[in-house]
C-alpha positions as CSV (number, residue, x, y, z in Angstrom):
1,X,-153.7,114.7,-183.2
2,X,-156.4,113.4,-185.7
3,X,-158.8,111.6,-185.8
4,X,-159.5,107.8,-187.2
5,X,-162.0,108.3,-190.9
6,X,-165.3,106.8,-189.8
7,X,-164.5,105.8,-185.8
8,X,-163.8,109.1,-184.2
9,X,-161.1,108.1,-181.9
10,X,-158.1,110.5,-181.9
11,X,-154.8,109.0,-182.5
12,X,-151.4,110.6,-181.5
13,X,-149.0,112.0,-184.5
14,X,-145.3,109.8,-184.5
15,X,-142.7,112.1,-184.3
16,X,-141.1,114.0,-186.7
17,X,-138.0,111.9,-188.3
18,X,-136.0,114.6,-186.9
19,X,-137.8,114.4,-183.4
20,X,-136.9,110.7,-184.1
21,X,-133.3,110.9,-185.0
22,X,-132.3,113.5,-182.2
23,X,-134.0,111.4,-179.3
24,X,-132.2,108.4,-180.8
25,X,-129.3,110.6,-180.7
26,X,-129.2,111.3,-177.3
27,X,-130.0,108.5,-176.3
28,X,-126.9,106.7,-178.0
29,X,-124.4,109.6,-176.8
30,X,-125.5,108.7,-172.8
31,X,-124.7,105.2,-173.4
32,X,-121.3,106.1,-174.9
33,X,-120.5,108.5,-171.8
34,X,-121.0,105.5,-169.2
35,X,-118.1,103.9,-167.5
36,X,-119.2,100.5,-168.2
37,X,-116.1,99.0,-165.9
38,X,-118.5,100.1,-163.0
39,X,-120.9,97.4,-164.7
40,X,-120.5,93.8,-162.8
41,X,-118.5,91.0,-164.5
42,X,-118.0,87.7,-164.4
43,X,-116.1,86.9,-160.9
44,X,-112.9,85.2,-162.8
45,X,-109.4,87.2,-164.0
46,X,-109.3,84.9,-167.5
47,X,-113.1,85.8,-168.2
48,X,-113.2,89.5,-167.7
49,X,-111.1,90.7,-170.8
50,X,-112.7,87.5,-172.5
51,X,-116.1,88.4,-172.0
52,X,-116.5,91.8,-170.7
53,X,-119.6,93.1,-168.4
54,X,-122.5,92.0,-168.1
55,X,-124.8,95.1,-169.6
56,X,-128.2,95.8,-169.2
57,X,-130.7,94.1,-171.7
58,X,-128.2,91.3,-172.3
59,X,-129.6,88.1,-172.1
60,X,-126.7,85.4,-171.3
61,X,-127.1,81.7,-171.9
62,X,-125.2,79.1,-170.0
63,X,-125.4,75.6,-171.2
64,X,-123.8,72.3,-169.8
65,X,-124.9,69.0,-170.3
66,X,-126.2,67.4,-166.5
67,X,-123.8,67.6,-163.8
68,X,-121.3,69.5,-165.4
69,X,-122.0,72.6,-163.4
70,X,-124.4,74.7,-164.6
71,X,-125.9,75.4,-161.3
72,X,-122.4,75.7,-159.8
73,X,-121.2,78.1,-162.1
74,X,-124.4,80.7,-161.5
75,X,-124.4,80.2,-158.1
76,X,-120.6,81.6,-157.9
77,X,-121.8,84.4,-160.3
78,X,-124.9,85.1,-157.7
79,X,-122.2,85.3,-154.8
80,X,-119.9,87.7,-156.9
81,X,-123.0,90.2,-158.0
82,X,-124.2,89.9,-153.9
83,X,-120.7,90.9,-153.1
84,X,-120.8,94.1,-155.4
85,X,-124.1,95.6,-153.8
86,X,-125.9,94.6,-157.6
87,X,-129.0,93.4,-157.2
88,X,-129.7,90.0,-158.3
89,X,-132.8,87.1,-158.4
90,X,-132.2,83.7,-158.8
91,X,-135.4,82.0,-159.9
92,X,-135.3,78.5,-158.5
93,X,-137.4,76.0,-160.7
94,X,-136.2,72.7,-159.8
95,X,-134.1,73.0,-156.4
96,X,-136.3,75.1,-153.5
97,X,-135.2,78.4,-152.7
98,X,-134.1,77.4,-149.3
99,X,-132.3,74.9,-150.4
100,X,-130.3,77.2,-152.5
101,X,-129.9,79.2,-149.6
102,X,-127.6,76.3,-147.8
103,X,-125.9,75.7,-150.9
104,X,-124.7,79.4,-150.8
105,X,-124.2,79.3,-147.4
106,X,-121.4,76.6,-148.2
107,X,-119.9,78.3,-150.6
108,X,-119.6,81.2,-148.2
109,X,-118.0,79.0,-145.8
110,X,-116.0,76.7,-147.9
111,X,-117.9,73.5,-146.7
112,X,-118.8,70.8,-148.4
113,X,-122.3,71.0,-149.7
114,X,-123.8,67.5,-149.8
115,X,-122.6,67.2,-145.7
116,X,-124.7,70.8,-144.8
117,X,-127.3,69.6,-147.4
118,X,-127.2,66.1,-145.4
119,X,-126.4,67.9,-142.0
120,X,-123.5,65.5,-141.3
121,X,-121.9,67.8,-139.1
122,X,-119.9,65.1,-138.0
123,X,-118.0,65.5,-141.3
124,X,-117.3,69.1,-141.3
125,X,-115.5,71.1,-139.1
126,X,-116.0,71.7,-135.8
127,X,-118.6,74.4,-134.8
128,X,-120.1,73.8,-138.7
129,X,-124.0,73.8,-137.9
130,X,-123.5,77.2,-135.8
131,X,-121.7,78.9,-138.6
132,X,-124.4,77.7,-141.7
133,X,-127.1,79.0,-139.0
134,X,-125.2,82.2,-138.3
135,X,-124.7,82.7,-142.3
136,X,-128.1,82.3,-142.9
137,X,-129.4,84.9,-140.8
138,X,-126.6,86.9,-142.5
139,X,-128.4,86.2,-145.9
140,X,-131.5,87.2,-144.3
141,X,-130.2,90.9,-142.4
142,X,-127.5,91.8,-144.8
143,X,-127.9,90.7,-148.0
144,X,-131.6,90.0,-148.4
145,X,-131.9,93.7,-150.1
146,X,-129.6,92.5,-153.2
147,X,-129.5,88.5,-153.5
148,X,-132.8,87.0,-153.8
149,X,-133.8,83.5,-154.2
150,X,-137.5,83.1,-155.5
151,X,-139.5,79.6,-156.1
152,X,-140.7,79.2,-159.4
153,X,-142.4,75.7,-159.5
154,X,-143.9,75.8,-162.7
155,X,-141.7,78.0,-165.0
156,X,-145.1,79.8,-166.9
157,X,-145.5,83.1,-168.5
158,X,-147.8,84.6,-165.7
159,X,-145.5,83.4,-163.1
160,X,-142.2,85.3,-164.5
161,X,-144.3,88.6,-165.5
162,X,-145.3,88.4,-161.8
163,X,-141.7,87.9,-160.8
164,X,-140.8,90.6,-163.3
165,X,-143.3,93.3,-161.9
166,X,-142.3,92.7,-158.5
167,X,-139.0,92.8,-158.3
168,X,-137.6,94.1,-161.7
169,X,-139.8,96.8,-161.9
170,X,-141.1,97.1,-158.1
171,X,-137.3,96.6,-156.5
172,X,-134.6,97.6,-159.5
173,X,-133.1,94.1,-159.8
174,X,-130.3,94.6,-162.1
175,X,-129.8,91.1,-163.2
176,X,-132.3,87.8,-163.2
177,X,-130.8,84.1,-163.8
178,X,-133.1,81.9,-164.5
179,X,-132.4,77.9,-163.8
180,X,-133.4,76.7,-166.3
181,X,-135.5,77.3,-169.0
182,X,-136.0,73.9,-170.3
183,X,-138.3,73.3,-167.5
184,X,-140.9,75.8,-169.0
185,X,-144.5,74.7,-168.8
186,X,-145.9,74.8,-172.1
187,X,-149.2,74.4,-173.7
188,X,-149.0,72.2,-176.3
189,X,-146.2,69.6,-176.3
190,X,-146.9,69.1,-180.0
191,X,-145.9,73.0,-180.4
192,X,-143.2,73.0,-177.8
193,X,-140.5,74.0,-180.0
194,X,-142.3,76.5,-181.2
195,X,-143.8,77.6,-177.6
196,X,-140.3,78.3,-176.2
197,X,-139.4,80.3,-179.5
198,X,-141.8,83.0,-178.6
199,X,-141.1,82.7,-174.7
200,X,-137.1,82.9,-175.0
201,X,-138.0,85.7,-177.8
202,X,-140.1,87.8,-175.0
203,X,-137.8,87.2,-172.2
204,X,-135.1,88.9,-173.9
205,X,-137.5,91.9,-175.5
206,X,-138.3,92.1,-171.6
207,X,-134.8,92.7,-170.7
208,X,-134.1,95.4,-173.5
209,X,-137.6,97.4,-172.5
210,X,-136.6,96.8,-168.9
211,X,-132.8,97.2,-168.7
212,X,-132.1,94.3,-166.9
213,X,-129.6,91.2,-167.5
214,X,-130.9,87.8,-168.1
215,X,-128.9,85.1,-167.6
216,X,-130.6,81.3,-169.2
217,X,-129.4,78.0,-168.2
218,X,-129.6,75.4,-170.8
219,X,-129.0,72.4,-171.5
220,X,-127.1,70.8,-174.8
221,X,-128.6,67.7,-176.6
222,X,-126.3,64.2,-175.2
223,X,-123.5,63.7,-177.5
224,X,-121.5,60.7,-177.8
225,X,-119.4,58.8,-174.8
226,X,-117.1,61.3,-174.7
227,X,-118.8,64.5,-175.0
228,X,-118.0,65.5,-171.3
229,X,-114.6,66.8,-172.4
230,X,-115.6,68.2,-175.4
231,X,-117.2,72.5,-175.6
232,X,-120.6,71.3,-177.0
233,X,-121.7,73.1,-179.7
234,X,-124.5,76.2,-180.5
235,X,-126.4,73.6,-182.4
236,X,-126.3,71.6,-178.9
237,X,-128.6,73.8,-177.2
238,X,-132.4,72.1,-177.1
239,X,-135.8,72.2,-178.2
240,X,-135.1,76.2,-179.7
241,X,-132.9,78.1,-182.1
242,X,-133.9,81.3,-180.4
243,X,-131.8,80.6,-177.2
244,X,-129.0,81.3,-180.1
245,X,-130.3,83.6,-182.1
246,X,-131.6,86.2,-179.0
247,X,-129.0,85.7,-177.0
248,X,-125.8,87.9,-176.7
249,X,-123.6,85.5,-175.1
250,X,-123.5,81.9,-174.7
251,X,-121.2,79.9,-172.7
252,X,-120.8,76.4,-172.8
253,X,-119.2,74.4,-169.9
254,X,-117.3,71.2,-170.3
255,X,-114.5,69.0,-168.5
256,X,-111.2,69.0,-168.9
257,X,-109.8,65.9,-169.7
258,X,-106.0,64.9,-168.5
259,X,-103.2,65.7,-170.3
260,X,-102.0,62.3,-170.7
261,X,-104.7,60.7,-172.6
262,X,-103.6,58.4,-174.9
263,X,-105.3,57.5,-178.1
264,X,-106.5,53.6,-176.8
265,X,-107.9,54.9,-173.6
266,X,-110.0,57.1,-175.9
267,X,-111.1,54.4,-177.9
268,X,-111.5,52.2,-175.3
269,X,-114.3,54.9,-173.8
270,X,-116.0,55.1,-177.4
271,X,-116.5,51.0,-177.0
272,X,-118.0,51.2,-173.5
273,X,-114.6,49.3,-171.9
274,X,-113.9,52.6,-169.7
275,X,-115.6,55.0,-167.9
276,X,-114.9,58.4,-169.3
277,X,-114.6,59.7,-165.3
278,X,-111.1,57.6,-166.0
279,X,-109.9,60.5,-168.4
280,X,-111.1,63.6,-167.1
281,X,-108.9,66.1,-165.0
282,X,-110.4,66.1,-161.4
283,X,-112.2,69.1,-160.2
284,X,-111.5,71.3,-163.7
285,X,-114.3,73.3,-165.3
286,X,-113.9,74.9,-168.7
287,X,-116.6,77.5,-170.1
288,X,-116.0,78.0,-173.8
289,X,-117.6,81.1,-175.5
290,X,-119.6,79.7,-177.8
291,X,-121.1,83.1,-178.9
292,X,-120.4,87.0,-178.3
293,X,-122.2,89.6,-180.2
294,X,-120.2,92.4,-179.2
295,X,-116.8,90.5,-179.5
296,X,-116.5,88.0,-181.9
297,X,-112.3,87.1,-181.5
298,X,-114.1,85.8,-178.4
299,X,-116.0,83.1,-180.2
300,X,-114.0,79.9,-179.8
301,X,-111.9,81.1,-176.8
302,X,-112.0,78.9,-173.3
303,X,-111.3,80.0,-170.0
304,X,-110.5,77.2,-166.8
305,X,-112.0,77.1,-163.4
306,X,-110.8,74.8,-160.6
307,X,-113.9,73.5,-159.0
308,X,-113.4,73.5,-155.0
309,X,-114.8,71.0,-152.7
310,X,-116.9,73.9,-151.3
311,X,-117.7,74.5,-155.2
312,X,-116.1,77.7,-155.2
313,X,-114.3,78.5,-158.6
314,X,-111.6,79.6,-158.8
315,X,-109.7,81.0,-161.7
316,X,-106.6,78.5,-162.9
317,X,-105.4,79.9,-166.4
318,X,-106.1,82.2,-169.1
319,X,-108.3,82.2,-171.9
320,X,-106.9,80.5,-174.5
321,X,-107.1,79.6,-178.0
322,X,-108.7,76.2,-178.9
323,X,-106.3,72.9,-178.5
324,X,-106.2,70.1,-180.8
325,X,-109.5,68.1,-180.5
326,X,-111.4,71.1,-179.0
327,X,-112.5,72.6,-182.5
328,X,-115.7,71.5,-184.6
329,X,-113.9,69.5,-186.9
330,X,-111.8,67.6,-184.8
331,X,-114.1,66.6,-182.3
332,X,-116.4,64.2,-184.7
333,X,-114.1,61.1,-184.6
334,X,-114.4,61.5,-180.8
């Protein structure tokens, strides 16, 4: 201990470089001992040797442009953690938290979600209002310990620490999606940009003091009529070159267009004389790693998903290496 010249106040001695380096030490050889299979992963065949686990102090970022299943694709990841006893928050910001609660319930049940959303029972199978009732008050006795919805109105800096304090810290949640960050109040839309630099950079110091996993969702700037089918790109991402920089992984969803595309039908799209709908393969999501820190022969590599009526995914394929057209340079006649 000694004290500040001219203040009196006594301020504690850093350790010793050697103090330093052995902590450091030890610290490093307990990581290397854990099994880190035991760690969740991403609920898909194709994407678990792609990606790996999802390890504490991670922060993930899924981007899609709208309705090409952002919410979707977390939602199946929120079933698959709730499944393996992790504990898991999902902090709604634009859809309420019971609403998310019927969504999941359809997935559970393999209904259709705009019917139980709707409650056209009439369109669903018999005895279909009794079994979403029955699986909500499973959500409530069963799983309310590890799968947590939480309303989050106004995406703000208080409002997450709170969330952060009470059930990161206070309950041991392992892992925290948050949809989406673009929705984040800021202060100064002049500064926004700048604003959500600092928040995405303190979110993710967050989840390496805490040891949790954060998964962002976030969405790519609009490309050109046919940018459904194509992976967009890093430089896609909005408002903020940190949701790059911090993160560890990004993956970026896209359609999958059919296999018999021909060139005019393509141009005929670009000239606004077809609807690209016309072109893509029904009910096929593709999640392209964009970005992997720990495993770069990652970077480039796509993985398929059959999207389900019930939006359950399910895993079609492989990873795979890029196709013609799917690369940067290709894409930009598109």
């Amino acid at each position: 201990m000694t004290a500040q010249p001219g203040r009196g106040k006594v301020l504690a001695l850093p350790p010793s470089p050697l103090v330093l380096a052995e902590q450091q030490v030890h610290e490093a050889q307990t990581e290397r001992a854990k099994n880190l299979s035991l760690y969740p992963h991403l609920p898909w065949p194709s994407a678990i040797g792609l990606v790996g686990p999802l390890l504490p102090g991670q922060l993930w970022v899924v981007g899609a442009r709208p309705a090409q299943g952002k919410t979707t694709f977390l939602l199946n990841l929120f079933d698959e953690l709730v499944l393996q006893r992790i504990p898991v928050l999902y902090l709604c910001t634009e859809t309420r938290a019971s609403e998310m609660r019927c969504l999941w319930a359809a997935l559970r049940l393999g209904y259709n979600a705009q019917h139980v959303l709707e409650n056209a029972w009439h369109r669903l199978p018999a005895g279909a209002a009794a079994a979403v009732q029955h699986d909500l008050e499973v959500q409530a006795l069963q799983t309310g310990d590890v799968g947590t919805f939480v309303d989050v109105p106004r995406l703000t800096v208080d409002a997450v620490a709170r969330v952060l304090k009470d059930y990161v810290v206070g309950c041991k949640y392992a892992a925290l999606i948050l949809d989406h960050v673009h929705r984040w109040q800021v202060a100064d839309l002049a500064n926004k940009t700048a604003e959500l630099t600092v928040v995405v950079q303190r979110l993710k110091g967050a989840a390496t003091a805490i040891g949790f996993t954060l998964l962002q969702c976030k969405r790519p700037a609009l490309g050109n009529a046919l940018a459904e089918f194509l992976p967009p790109a890093l430089a896609d991402l909005k408002q903020t070159g940190a949701l790059e920089e911090e993160s560890n992984v990004v993956l970026m969803l896209h359609r999958q267009k059919k296999a018999d595309v021909t060139a005019a039908q393509v141009k005929e799209v670009h000239m606004g004389q077809r609807d690209v709908r016309d072109l893509l393969e029904p009910g096929v999501m593709c999640a392209n790693v964009a970005k992997h820190r720990n495993r770069p022969a990652a970077t480039g590599r796509i993985f398929r998903l059959q999207v389900q009526e019930c939006c359950r995914l399910a895993d079609t394929s492989g990873a795979h290496e890029r196709e013609p057209g799917e690369d940067e340079g290709e894409r930009l006649p598109f």
